[in-house]
DRENDO-1510 file (C-alpha; in Angstrom, 1 decimal, always signed):
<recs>
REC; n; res; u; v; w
REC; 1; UNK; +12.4; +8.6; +72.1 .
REC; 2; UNK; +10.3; +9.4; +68.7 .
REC; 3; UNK; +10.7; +12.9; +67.2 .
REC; 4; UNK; +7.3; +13.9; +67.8 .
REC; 5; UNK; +7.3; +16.5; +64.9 .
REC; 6; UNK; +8.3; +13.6; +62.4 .
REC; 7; UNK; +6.2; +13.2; +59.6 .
REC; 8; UNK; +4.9; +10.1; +60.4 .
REC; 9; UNK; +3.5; +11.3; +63.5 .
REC; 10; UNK; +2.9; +14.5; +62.5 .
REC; 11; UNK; +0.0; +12.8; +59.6 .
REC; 12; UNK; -1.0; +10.5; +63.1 .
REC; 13; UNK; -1.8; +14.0; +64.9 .
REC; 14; UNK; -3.6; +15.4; +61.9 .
REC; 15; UNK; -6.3; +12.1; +61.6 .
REC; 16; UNK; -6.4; +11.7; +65.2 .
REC; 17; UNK; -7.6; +15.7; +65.7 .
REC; 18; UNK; -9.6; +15.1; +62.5 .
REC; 19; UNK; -11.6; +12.0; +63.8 .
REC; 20; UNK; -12.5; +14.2; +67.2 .
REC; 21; UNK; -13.3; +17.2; +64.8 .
REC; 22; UNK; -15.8; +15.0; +63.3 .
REC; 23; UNK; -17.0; +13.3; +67.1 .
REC; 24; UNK; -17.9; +16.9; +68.2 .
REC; 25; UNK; -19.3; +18.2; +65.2 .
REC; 26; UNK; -21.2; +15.0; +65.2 .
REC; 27; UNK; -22.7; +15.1; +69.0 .
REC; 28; UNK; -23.5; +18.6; +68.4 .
REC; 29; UNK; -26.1; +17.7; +65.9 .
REC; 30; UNK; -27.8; +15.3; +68.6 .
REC; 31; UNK; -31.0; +17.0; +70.4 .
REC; 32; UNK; -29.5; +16.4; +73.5 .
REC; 33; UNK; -26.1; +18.4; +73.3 .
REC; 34; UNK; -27.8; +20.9; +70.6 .
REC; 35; UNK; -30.1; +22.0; +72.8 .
REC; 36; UNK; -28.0; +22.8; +75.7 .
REC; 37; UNK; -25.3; +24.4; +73.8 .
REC; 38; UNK; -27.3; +26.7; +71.8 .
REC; 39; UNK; -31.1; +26.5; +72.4 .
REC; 40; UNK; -32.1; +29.3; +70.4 .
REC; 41; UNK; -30.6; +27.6; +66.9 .
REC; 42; UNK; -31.8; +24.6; +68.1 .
REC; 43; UNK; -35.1; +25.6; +68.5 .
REC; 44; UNK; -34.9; +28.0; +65.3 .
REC; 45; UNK; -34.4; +24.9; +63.5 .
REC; 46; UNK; -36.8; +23.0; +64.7 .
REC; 47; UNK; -39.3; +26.2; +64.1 .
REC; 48; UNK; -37.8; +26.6; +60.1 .
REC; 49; UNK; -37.9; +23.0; +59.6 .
REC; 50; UNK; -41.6; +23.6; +57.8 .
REC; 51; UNK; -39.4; +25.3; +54.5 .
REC; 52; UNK; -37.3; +21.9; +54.2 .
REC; 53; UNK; -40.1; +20.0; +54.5 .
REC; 54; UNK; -42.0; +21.8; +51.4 .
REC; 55; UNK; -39.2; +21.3; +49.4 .
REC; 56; UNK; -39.2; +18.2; +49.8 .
REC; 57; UNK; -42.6; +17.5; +49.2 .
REC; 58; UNK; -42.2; +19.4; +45.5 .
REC; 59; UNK; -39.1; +17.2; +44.6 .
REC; 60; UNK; -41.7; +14.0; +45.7 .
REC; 61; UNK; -44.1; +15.4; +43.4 .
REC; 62; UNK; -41.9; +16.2; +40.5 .
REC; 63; UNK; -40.2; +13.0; +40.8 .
REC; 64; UNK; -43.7; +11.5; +40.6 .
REC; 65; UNK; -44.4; +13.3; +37.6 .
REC; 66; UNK; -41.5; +12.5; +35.8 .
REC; 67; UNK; -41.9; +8.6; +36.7 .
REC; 68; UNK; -45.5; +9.1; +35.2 .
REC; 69; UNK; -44.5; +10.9; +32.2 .
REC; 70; UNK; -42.1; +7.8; +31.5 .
REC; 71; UNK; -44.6; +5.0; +32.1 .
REC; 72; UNK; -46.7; +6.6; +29.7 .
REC; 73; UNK; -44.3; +6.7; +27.1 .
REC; 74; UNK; -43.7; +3.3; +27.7 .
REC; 75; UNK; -47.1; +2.1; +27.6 .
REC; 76; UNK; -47.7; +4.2; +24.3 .
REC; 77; UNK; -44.4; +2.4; +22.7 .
REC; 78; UNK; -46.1; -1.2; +24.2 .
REC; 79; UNK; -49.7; -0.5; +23.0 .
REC; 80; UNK; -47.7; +0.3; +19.5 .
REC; 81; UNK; -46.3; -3.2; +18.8 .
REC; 82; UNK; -47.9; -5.9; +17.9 .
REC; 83; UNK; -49.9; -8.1; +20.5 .
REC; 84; UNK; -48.5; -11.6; +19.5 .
REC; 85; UNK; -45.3; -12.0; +19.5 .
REC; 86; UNK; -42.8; -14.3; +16.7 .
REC; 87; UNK; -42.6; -17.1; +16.4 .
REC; 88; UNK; -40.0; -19.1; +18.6 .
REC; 89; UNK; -39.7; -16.1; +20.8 .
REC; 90; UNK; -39.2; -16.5; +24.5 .
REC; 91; UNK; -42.4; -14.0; +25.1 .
REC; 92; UNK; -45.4; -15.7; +24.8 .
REC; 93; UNK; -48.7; -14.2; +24.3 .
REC; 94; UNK; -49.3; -15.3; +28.2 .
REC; 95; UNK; -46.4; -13.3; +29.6 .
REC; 96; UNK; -46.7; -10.6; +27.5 .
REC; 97; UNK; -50.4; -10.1; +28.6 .
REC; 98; UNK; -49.3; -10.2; +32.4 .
REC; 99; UNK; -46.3; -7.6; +31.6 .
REC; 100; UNK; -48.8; -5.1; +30.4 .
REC; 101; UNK; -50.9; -5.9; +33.2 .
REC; 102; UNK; -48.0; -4.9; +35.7 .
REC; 103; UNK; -47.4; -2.0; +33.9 .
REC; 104; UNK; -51.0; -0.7; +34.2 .
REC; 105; UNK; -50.9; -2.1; +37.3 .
REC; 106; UNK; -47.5; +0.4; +38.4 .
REC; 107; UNK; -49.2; +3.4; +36.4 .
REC; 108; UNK; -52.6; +3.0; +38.4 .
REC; 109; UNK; -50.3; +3.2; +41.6 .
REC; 110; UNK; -48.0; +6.0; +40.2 .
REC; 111; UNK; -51.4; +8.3; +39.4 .
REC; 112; UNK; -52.4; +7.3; +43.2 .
REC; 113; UNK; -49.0; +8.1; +44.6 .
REC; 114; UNK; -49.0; +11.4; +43.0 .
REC; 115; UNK; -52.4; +12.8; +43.5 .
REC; 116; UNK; -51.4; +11.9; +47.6 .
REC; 117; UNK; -48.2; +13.9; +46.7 .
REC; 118; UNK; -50.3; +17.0; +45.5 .
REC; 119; UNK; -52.5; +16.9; +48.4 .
REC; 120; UNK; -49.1; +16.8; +50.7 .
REC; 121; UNK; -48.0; +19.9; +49.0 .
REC; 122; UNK; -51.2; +21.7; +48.9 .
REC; 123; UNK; -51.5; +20.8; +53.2 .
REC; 124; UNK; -47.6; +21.8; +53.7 .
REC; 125; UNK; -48.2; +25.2; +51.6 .
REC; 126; UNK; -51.5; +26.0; +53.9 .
REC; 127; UNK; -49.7; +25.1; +57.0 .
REC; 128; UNK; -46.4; +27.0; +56.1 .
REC; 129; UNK; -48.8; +30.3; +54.9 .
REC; 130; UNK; -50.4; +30.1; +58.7 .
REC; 131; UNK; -47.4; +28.9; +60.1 .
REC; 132; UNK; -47.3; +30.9; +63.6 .
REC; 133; UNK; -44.6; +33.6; +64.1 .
REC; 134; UNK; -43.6; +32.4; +67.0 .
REC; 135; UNK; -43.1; +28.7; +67.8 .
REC; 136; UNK; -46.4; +27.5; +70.0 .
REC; 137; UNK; -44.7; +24.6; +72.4 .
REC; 138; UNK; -40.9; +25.4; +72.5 .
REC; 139; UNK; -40.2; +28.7; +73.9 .
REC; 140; UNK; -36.2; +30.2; +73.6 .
REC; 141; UNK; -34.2; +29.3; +76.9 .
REC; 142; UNK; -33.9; +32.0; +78.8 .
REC; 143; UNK; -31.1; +34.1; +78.0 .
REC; 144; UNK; -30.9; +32.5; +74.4 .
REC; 145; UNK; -31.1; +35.6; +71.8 .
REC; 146; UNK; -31.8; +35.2; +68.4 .
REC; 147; UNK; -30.2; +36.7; +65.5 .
REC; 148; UNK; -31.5; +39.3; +63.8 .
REC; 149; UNK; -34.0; +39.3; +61.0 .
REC; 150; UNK; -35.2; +35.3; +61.9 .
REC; 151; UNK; -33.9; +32.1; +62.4 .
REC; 152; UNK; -29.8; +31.3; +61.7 .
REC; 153; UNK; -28.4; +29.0; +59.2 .
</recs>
């Protein structure tokens, strides 16, 4: 019979209780199990979930403006160069023309993409400034209590 405090098993125990650590943690993120085992976090969340969302609306918008900021610093350092190219070069006039055209092209859609991202952000500030207190369609179970001062982490 194996020593069942041997080291070998003893590192078998510790992945094995790991692995259903991680299974529990994992089905308690699910709606289905969250929302039984403790409605009023799970509903809190749901509630609270506007903040996340506006955040991540401002990182779209920054990103945007940061991918803008380098496509026109690229277009100024294309538009700076000569238009033909030399002489036994692989770029011909032909493909250079249609690069530039691509990059307009990508800035055209950039400028599109981020005025959409500002309206996004100005329509998750309004909704989040008259965001009900309470949530509208999903009530606390009853008996759920919630913690004090708002929602938990």
């Amino acid at each position: 019979m194996k020593n069942p405090f041997s080291g070998n098993m003893a590192l078998k125990w510790v992945v094995f209780l790991f692995m259903a650590w991680v299974a529990v943690r994992g089905a308690q993120r699910t709606p289905e199990i969250a929302s039984r085992l403790d409605p009023g976090t799970f509903y809190d969340a749901l509630v609270n979930d506007g903040a996340n969302a506006a955040i991540m609306k401002e990182r779209h918008v920054d990103f945007i403006d940061e991918t803008l900021r380098a496509l026109n610093l690229r277009r100024s350092s294309d538009l700076s160069r000569p238009d033909f190219p030399a002489a036994g070069s692989l770029v011909t006039p032909a493909s250079l023309a249609r690069a530039r055209e691509r990059e307009t092209a990508r800035w055209y859609r950039e400028s599109v993409n981020f005025e959409q991202a500002r309206q996004n952000l100005e329509r998750q500030r309004a909704f989040a400034a008259n965001k009900p207190a309470e949530p509208v369609c999903c009530r606390p179970a009853q008996g759920a209590q919630s913690a004090p001062g708002g929602a938990r982490p």
